[in-house]
C-alpha positions in Angstrom: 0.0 0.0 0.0 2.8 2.3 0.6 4.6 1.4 -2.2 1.7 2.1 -4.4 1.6 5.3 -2.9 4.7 6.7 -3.0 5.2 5.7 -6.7 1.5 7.8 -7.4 3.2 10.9 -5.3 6.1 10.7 -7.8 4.6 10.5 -11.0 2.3 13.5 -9.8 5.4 15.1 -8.8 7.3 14.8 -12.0 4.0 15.3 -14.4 4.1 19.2 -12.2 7.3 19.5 -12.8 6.7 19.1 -16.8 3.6 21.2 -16.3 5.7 24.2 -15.1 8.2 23.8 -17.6 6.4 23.8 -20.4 4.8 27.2 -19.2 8.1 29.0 -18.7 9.5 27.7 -22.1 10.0 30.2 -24.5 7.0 30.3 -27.5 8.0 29.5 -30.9 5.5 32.0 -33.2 3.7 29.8 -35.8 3.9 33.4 -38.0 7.2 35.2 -38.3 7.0 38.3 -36.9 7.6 41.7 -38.9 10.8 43.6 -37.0 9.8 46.6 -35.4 10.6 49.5 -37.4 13.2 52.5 -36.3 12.7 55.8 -37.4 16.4 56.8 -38.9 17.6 59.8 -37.3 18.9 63.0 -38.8 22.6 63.2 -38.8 23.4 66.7 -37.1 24.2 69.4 -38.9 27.5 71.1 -38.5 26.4 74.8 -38.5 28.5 76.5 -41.6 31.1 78.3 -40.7 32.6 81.7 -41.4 31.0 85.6 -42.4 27.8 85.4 -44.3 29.3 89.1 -45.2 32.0 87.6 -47.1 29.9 86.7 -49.9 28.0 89.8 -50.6 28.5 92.2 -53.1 27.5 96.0 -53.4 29.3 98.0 -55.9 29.0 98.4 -58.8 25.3 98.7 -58.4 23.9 98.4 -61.3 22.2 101.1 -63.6 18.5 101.9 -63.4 16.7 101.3 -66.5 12.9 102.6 -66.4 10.6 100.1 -68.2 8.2 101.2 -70.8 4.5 100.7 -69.8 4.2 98.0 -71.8 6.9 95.3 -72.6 7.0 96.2 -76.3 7.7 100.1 -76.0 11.6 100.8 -75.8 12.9 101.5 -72.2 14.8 104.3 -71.3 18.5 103.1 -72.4 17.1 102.2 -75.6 18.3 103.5 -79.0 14.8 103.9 -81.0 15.5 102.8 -84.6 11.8 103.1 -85.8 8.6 104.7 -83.8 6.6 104.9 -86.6 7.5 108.7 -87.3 10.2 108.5 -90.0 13.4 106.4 -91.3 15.5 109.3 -89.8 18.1 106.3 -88.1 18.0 104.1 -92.1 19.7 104.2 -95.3 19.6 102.3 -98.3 22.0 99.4 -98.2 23.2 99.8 -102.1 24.4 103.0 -101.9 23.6 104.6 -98.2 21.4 107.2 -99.6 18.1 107.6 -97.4 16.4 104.6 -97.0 13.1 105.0 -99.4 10.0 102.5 -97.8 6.8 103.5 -97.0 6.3 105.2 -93.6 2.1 105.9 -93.2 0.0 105.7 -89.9 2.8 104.3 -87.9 3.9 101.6 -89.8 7.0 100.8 -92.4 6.4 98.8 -95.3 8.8 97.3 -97.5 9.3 98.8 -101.0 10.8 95.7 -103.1 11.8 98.2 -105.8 14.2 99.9 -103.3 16.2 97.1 -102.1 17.6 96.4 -98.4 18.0 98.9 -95.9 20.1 99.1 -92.9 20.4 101.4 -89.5 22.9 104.4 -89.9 24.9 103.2 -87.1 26.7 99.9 -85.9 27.0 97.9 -82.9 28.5 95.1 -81.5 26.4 93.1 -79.1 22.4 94.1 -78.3 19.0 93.1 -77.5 16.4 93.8 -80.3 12.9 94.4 -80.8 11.2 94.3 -83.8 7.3 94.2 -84.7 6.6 92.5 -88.3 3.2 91.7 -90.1 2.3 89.2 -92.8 -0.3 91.1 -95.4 -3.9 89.3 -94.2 -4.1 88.8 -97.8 -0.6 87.1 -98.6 -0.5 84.6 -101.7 2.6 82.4 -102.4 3.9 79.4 -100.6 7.0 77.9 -99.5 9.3 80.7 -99.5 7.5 82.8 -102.1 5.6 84.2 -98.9 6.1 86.9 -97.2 9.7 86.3 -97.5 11.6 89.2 -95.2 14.6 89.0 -93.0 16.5 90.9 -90.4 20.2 91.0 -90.8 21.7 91.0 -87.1 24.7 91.8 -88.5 25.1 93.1 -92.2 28.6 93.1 -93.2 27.9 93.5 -97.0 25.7 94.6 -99.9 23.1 92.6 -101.1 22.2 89.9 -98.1 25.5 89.5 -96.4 25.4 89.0 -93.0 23.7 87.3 -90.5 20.0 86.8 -91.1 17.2 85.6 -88.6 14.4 84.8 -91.0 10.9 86.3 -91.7 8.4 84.3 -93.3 4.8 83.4 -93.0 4.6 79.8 -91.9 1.1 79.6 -90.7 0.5 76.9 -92.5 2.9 77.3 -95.1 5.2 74.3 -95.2 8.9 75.0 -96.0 12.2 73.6 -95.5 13.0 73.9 -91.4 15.6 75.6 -91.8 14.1 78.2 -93.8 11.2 78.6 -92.0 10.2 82.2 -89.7 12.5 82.3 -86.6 14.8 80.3 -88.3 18.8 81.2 -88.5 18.7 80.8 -92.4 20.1 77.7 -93.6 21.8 76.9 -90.5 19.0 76.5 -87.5 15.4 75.6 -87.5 13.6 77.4 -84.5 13.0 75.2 -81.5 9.1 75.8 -82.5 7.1 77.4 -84.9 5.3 80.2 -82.6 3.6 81.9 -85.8 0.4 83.9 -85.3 -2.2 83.6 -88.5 -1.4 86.8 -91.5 -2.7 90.2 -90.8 -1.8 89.8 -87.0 1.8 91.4 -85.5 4.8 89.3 -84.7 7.5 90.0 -82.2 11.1 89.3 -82.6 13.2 89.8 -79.3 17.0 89.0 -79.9 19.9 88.9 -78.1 23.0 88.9 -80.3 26.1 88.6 -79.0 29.1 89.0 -82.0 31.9 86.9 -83.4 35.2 88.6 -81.8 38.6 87.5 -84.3 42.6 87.6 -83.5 44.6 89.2 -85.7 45.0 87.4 -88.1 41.3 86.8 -88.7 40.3 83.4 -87.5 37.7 83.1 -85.2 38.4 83.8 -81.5 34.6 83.4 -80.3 31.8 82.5 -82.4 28.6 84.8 -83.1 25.4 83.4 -81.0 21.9 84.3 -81.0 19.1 84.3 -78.5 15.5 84.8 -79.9 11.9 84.8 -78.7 8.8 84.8 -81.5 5.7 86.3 -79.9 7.7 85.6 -76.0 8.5 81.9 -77.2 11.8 80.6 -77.2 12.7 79.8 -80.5 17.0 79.9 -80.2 18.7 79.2 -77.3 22.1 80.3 -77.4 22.6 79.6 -80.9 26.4 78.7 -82.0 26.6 80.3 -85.2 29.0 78.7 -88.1 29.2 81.6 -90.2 27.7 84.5 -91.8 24.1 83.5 -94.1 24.8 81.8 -97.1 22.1 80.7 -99.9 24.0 77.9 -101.4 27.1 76.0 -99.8 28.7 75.9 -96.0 28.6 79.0 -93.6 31.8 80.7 -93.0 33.1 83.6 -90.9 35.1 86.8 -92.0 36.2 89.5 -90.0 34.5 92.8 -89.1 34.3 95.1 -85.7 31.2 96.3 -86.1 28.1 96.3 -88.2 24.5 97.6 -89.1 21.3 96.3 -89.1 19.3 95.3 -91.6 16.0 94.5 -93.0 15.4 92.2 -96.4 13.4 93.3 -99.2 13.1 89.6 -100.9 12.1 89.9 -104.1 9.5 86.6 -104.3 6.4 88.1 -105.7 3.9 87.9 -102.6 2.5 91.4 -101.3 5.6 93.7 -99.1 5.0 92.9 -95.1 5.3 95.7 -92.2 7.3 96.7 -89.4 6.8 98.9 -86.5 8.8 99.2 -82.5 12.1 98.9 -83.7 15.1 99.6 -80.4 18.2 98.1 -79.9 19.8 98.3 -76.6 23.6 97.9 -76.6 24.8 95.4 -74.6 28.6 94.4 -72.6 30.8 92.1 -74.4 30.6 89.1 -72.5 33.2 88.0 -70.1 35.1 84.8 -70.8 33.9 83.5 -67.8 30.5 84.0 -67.8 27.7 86.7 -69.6 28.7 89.7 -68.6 
């Protein structure tokens, strides 16, 4: 009887002690469990060091140049080429005797019988504006359209120079590079920003001349910045050469030059200009535009 009983006592005993340590054993997840997620910390920042005065600059303040009302009208430091009065500032480009277009209510229209004309005076580097108008009742196509030009530099009779295109390509198809805004036969305009014939287009340039050693090879190229109607149409344009019809643009030397507007001979009606000023403009640094 007491065997029997002590034996019971120690199999309850050691089924407790299995009990407890079954209960103190460490659980095995029948999942995995996800990590618990840190938020990284910002590394410190070391405050920068030094005068915050060290990099500010105050002379030479710049000029003041009053605006026009209206972004089209010439500001104050602008040389006023045409404002609709008279061709006082042009001559003719064949033989510099005054420039003979048409001048009536504000507007200058090309006379094809008269030829090119170009400004009395020269510059080097400038921003431009220039107004020009298709006739609403144009005929033609391709380049027998409206065909006009402005010569940001003219550096010879006839059509020598540099030309930035005029043209009506509202829905005129023509080669690219030929097109209005184009640099003529060199570089289509990044878009066409045309307005329809009969309405004004606006031509802001920046032109920034070739420069030559002595010898007359190019030191710095000629480039051209130009907006049709306040769209971007060259940006920073690398020129190769003066405007060529037929063959490869090249440079030759000059110091200064004239502009000019075309009177094409393709057999479409003469178009218009009106707000022409120039401002002259710093040759830029080799280091940067100024």
């Amino acid at each position: 009887m007491r065997t029997h009983l002590s034996v019971t006592l120690t199999v309850l005993a050691l089924f407790a002690i299995s009990v407890r340590a079954q209960q103190t054993a460490p659980q095995t997840p029948s999942q995995p469990q996800t990590p618990t997620t840190q938020t990284a910390q910002p590394a410190a920042q070391t405050p920068p060091r030094g005068n915050p005065k060290d990099t500010e600059v105050w002379e030479p303040v710049p000029k003041v140049v009053t605006p026009a009302a209206t972004d089209g009208a010439a500001p104050s430091d602008a040389i006023v080429l045409f404002d609709g009065s008279n061709l006082d500032q042009w001559v003719s480009v064949k033989d510099k005797s005054p420039a003979a277009w048409t001048v009536a209510d504000g507007v200058l229209t090309v006379n094809k019988q008269a030829g090119n004309i170009e400004t009395k005076r020269s510059f080097k580097n400038y921003q431009l504006h220039l107004e020009w108008r298709i006739p609403p009742d144009i005929t033609g196509t391709d380049q027998a359209r409206g065909n006009s030009g402005v010569f940001l530099a003219s550096t010879g009779s006839g059509d020598g120079g540099y030309e930035l295109q005029i043209l009506d390509s509202y829905n005129n198809k023509t080669y690219v590079n030929g097109q209005a805004g184009s640099i003529y036969k060199q570089y289509p305009p990044l878009v066409n920003a045309m307005r329809k014939p009969g309405e004004w287009q606006t031509y802001d340039v920046v032109w920034t001349m070739p420069t030559f050693n002595a010898d007359g090879s190019v030191k710095t190229p000629a480039y051209v910045t130009a907006l049709h109607n306040g769209v971007l149409i060259q940006n920073h344009s690398e020129l190769k050469g003066e405007t060529v019809y037929i063959g490869k643009p090249q440079y030759k030397k000059y110091d200064e030059a004239p502009v000019k507007l075309q009177a094409h001979g393709d057999p479409s009606g003469p178009i218009s200009f009106r707000n022409i000023w120039l401002r002259e403009l710093e040759a830029p640094s080799s280091t940067g535009s100024r």
